[in-house]
C-alpha positions in Angstrom: 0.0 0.0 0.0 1.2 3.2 -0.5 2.3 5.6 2.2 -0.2 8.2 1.5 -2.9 5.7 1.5 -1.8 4.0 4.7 -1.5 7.5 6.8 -5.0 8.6 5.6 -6.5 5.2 6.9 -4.4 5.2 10.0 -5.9 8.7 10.8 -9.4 7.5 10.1 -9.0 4.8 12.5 -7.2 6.9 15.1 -10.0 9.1 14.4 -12.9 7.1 15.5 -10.5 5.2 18.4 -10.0 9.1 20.0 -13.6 8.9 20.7 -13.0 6.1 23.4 -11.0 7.8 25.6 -11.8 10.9 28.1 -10.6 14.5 27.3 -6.7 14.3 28.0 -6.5 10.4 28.5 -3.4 9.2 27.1 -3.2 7.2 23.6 -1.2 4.4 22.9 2.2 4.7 22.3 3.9 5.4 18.7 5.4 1.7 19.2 1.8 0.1 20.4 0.1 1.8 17.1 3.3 0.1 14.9 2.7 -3.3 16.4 -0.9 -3.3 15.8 -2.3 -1.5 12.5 1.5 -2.7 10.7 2.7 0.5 9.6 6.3 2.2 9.9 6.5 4.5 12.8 6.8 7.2 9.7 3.2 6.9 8.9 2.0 6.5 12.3 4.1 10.2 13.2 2.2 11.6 9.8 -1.4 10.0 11.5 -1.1 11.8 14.2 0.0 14.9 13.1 -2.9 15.1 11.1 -5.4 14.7 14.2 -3.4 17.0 15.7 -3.8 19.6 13.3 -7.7 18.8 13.7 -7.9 19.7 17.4 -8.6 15.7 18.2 -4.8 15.3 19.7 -2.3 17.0 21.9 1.4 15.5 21.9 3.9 16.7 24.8 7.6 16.0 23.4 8.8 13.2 25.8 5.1 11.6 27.1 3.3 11.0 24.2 -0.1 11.7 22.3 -3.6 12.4 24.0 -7.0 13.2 23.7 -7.7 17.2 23.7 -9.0 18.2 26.6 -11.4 20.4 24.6 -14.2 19.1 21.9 -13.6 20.8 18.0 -15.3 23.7 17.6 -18.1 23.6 15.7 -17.7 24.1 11.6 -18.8 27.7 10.5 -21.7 27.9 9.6 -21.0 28.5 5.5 -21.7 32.1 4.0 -23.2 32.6 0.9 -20.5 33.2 -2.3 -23.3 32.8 -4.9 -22.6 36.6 -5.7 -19.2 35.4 -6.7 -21.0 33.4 -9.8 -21.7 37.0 -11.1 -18.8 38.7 -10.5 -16.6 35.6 -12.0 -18.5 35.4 -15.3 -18.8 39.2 -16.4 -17.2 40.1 -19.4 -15.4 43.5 -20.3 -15.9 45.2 -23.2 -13.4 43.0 -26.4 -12.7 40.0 -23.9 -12.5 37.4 -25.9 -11.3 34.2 -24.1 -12.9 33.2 -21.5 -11.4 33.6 -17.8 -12.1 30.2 -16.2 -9.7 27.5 -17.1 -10.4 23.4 -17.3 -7.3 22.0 -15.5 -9.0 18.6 -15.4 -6.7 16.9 -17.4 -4.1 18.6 -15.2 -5.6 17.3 -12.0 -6.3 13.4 -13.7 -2.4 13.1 -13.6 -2.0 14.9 -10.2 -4.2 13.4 -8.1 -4.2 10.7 -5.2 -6.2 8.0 -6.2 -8.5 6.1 -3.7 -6.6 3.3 -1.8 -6.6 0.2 -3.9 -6.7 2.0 -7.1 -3.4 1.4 -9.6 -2.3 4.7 -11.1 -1.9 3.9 -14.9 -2.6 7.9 -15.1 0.3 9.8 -13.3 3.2 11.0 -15.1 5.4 10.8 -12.3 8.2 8.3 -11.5 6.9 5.5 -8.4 8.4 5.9 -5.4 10.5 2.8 -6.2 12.3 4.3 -8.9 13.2 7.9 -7.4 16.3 8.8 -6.4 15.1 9.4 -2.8 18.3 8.8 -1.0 20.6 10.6 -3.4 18.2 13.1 -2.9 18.0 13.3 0.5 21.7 13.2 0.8 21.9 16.0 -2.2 19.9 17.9 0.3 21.6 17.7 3.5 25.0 18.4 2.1 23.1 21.3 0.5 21.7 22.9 3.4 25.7 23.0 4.9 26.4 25.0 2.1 27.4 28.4 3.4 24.7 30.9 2.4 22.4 28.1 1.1 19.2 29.6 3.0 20.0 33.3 1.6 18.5 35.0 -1.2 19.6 33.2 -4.5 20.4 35.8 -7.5 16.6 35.6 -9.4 18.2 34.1 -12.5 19.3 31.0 -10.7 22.6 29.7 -9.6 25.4 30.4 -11.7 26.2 26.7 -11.6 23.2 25.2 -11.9 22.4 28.0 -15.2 25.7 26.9 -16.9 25.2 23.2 -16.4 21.8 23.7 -17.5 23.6 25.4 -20.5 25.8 22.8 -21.3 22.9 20.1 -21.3 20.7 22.2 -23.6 23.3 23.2 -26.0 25.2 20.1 -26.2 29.2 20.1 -26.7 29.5 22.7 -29.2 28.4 25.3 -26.3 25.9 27.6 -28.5 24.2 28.7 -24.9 25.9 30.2 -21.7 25.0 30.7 -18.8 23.9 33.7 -19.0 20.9 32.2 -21.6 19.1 30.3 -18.9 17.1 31.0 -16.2 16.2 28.3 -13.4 12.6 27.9 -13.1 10.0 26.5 -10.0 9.9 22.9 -12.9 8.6 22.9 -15.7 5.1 24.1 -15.9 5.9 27.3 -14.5 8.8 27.1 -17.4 5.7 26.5 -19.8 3.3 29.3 -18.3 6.0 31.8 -18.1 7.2 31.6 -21.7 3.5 31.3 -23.2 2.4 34.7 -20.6 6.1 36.5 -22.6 5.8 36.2 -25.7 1.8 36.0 -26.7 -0.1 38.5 -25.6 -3.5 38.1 -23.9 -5.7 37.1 -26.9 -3.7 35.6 -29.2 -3.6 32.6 -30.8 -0.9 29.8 -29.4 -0.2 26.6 -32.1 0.1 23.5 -30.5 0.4 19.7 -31.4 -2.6 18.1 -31.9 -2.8 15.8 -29.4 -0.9 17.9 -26.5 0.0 17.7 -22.8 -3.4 19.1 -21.6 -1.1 21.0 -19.2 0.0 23.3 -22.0 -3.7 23.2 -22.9 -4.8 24.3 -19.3 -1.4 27.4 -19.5 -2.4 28.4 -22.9 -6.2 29.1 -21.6 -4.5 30.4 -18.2 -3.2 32.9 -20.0 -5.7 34.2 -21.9 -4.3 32.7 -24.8 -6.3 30.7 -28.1 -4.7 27.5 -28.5 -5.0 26.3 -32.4 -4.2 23.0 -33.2 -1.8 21.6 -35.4 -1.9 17.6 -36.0 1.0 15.4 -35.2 2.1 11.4 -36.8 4.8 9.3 -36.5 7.2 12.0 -37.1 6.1 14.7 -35.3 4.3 17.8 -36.0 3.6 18.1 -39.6 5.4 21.3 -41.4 2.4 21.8 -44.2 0.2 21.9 -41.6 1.9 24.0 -39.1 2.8 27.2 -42.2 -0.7 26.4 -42.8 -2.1 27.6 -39.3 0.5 30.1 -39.2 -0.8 32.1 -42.2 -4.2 31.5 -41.3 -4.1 32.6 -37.2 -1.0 35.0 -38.0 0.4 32.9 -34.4 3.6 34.1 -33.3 4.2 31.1 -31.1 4.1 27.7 -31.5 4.6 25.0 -28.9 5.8 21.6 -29.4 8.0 18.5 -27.9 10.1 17.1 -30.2 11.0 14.4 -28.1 8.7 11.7 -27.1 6.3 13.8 -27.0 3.1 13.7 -25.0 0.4 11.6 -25.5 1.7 9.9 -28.6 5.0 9.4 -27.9 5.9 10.4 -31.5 10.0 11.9 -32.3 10.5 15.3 -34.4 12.2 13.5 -37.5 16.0 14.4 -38.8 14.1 16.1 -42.2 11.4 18.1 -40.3 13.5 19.8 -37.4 15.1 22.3 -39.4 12.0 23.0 -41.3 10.1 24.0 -38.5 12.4 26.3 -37.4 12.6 27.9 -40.8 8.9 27.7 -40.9 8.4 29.9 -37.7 11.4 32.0 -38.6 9.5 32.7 -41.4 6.6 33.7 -40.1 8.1 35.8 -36.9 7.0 33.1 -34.8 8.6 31.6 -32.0 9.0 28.2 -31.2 8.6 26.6 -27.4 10.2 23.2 -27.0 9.4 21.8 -24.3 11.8 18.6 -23.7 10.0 17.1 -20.8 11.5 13.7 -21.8 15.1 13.7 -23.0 16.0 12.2 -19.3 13.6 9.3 -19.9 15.3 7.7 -22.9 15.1 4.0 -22.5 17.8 1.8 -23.0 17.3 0.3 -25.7 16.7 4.2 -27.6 19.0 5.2 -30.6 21.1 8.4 -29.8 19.2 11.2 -29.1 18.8 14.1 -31.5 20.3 17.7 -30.1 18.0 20.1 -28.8 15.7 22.6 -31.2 17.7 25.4 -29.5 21.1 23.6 -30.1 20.2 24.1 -33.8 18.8 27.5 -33.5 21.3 31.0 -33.5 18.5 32.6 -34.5 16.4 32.7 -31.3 13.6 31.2 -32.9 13.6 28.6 -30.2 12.9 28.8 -26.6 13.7 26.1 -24.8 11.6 24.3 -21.3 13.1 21.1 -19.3 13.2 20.1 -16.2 15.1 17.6 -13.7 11.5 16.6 -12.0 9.8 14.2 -14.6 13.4 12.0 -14.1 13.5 12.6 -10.3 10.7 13.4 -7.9 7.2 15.6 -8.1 8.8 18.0 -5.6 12.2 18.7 -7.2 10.8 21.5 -9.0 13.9 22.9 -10.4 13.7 23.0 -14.7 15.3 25.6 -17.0 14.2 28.3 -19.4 16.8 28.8 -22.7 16.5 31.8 -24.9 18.5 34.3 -26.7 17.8 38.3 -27.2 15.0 40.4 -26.0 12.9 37.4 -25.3 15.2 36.3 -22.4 14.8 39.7 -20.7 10.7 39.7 -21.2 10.9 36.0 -19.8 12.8 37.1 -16.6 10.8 40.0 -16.0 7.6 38.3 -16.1 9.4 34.9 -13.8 10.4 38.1 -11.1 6.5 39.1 -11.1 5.2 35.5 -10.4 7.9 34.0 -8.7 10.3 36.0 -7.5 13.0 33.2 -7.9 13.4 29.5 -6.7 14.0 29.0 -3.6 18.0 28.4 -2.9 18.4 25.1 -0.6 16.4 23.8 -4.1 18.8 24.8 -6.8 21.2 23.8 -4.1 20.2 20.4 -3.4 19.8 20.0 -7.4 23.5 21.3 -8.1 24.5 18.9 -5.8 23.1 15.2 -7.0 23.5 16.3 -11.1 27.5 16.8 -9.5 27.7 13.3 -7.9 27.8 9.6 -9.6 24.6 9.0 -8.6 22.7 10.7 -11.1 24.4 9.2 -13.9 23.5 5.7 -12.1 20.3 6.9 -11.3 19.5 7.9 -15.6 20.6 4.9 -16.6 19.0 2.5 -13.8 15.8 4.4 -14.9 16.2 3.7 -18.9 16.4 0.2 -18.0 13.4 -0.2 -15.8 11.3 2.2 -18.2 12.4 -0.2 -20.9 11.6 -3.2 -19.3 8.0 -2.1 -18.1 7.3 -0.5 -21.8 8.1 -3.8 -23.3 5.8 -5.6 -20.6 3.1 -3.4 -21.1 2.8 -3.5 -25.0 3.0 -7.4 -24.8 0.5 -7.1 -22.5 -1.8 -4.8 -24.2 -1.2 -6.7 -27.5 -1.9 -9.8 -26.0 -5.2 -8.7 -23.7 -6.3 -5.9 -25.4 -6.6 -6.5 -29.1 -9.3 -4.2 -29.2 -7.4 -1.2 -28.3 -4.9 -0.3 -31.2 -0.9 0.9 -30.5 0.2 2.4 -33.6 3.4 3.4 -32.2 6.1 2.0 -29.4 8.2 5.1 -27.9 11.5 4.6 -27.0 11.6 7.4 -24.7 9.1 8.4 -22.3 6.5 6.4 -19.8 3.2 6.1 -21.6 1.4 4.4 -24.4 -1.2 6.4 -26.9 -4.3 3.5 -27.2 -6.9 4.4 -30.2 -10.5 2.7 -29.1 -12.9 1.6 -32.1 -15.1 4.5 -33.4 -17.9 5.4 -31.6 -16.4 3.8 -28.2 -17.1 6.6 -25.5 -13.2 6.6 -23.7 -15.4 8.6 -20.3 -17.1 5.7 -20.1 -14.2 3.0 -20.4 -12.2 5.6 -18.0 -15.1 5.6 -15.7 -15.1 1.2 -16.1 -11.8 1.6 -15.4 -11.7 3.0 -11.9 -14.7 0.8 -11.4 -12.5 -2.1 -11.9 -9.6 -0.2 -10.5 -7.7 1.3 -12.5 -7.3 4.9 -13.2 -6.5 5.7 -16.9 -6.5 9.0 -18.7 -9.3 9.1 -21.4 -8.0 11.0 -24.8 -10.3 13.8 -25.2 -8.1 16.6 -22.7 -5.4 16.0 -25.3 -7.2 18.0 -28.1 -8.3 21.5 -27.9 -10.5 20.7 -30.4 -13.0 18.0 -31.5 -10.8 14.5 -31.3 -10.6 12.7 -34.4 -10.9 9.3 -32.8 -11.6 7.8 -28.7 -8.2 7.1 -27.1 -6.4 6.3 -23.6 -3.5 6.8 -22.3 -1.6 4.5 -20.3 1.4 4.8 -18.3 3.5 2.3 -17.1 6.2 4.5 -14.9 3.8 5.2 -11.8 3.0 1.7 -10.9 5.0 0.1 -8.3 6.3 -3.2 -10.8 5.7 -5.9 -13.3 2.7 -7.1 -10.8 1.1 -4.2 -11.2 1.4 -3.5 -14.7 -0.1 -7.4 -15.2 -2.9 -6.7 -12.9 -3.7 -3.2 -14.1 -3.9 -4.7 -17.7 -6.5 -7.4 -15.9 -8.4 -4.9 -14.7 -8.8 -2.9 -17.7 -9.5 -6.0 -19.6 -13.0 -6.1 -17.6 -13.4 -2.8 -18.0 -13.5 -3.4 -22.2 -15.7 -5.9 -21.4 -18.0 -3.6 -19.9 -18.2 -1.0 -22.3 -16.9 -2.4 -25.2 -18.6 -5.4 -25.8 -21.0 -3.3 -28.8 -18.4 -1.1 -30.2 
């Protein structure tokens, strides 16, 4: 079970056992609550801390936990916000995107699922296959550092800019330093750059289907996302000069590598003509390489960065360490060149201020040490190993849903249901039967040409998971399938 599932359980039964004893009685002892619900102390400290912070529990340092002497206080009694439903929807004269924002594809991969549920929907590394102790160690040796809790200049570390540099440009060195900013990961990466160069209004070209994330920033911003299809081999160049002459777009948004849902590669021929597609049109181009540190082994040599082929400044360029590492090692990169890098700062200082310093700290410190090297290549070999699983698996169990493509990179598969299936409805099945899957249509900003799912195969804790997950889902098809 995992640990976030075992403390809220723990606190539920802790919650209804508080009820047993008088105001200030003493509760069983950390050890006593180990031995009996079979936790580690860990969860049991996070259980209690939780009552704690609900008024149910004291805890004296040195004698243990008990019961508050005084009963909660009653919940407020709620006001009334419906004004706000007014207030919210009003439009100003020439608005013409609408203000509220559907992050729900967002919040699909973010979410806790219920206990018991296997996540086949996060896009997040399990636990298992984090670095957690480099990490932690990272950390400590970080937070020695002298001056490591003071202010950090708002452009990032030096270091941390110039390795960032030297991973973005590649060994030819076309970027310094002094090209990169260190953002909070990269969404805030993604927000910043779309909020910098578009103003509010505008249309934004993206890959149809996209990371609903830059979906969710595009709208965020006030922006109008436009779509441009993708294949096999990326983002198609006809199309794309197409929707620039028609929208007049002056940004364009894309991931080149593995790229999200359809795991699809930027091919050799089409790179540079994308770039002198968006050159052409006074366009720039936003590459966001979320997945360059989730090759798998058995991938060919990864292509160079957009940006690395770019002296131009067409290109500005979003990664991040977290997608490789851990959800809360938010510490990614912003690359560009010219007046753009100056509007991107000044709108990062507005929102952000900077990261904070023990962050790009701990960071500097574990890309320094052997163990991220160990780490990257520990994770190409599990991600290629569960990939292969998966697809033998869906191939095999799932006949119905069709894999056109196999990534090499990445930790997801792009599933294409028979026409006319309803993917809410198998999602739905799913977590029924559970399994949480992510259904296709928060992918497109515009009508889907076909029902998909997406499965991923990194957020799972092993091969028994990924096997029973693909059992589950099986039931599911049978469910809602069966007339399709």
């Amino acid at each position: 079970m995992q640990q976030r599932s075992s403390v809220a359980e723990l606190a539920e039964s802790l919650r209804k056992e508080v009820n047993r004893y008088s105001p200030g009685e003493k509760l069983p002892s950390s050890r006593a609550l180990v031995e009996r619900y079979r936790v580690s102390p860990v969860t049991v400290s996070r259980a209690l801390a939780a009552l704690t912070a609900e008024g149910l529990v004291t805890t004296r340092p040195g004698a243990g936990a008990f019961r508050a002497d005084r009963p909660r206080d009653p919940a407020p009694r709620p006001g009334d916000t419906s004004w706000q439903e007014v207030a919210l929807s009003v439009e100003t004269a020439g608005e013409s995107v609408p203000r509220s924002v559907d992050a729900s594809g967002v919040l699909a991969t973010l979410a806790a699922p219920p206990p018991g549920i296997l996540e086949f929907n996060s896009g997040y590394l399990h636990s298992s296959l984090q670095p957690e102790r480099a990490l932690a160690a990272a950390l400590a040796r970080a937070g020695r550092r002298p001056g490591a809790w003071g202010r950090p200049p708002v452009e990032g570390l030096p270091e941390l800019r110039a390795w960032f540099a030297r991973e973005i440009g590649g060994p030819a060195g076309v970027l310094g330093a002094a090209d990169v900013l260190v953002t909070a990961g990269g969404q805030s990466a993604l927000t910043c750059a779309l909020r910098a160069l578009a103003p509010p209004g505008a249309p934004v070209l993206v890959e149809s289907p996209t990371y609903p994330g830059i979906l969710a920033a595009a709208r965020a911003s006030g922006l109008r996302p436009v779509p441009v299809p993708v294949d096999a081999d990326g983002v198609r160049p006809d199309l794309l000069a197409e929707a620039l002459r028609a929208t007049g777009a002056r940004v364009v948004v894309c991931q080149p590598l593995f790229q999200n849902p359809t795991g699809a590669v930027l091919s050799a021929g089409r790179r540079r003509e994308v770039i002198g597609i968006a050159r052409e049109a006074g366009a720039f181009v936003v590459e966001d390489d979320f997945a360059r540190r989730l090759a798998h082994e058995d991938a060919p040599p990864l292509p160079a960065t957009l940006a690395a082929d770019d002296p131009d400044g067409v290109v500005v360029h979003v990664c991040s360490l977290t997608k490789a590492t851990s959800p809360s090692l938010r510490v990614g990169a912003l690359a560009a060149r010219g007046p753009a890098l100056e509007r991107l700062r000044a709108i990062q200082v507005v929102d952000s201020f900077f990261v904070p310093r023990p962050l790009q700290e701990a960071a500097l410190e574990f890309v320094g040490t052997p163990s991220w090297s160990r780490h990257l290549r520990g994770v190409a070999a599990e991600l290629h190993t569960r990939r292969e699983a998966l697809v033998t698996a869906v191939r095999r169990e799932l006949p119905e849903l069709e894999l056109r493509h196999v990534p090499p990179g990445g930790y997801h598969l792009w599933l294409r249901l028979p026409q006319g299936a309803d993917e809410t409805a198998l999602a739905s099945a799913a977590l029924r039967a559970g399994v949480a899957v992510a259904p296709g249509r928060p992918y497109f900003c515009a009508e889907p040409p076909a029902p998909h799912v997406r499965l991923s195969f990194a957020s799972v804790a092993g091969m028994g998971e990924l096997a029973e997950g693909v059992r589950r889902l099986r039931t599911a098809c049978d469910e809602v399938l069966a007339g399709a």
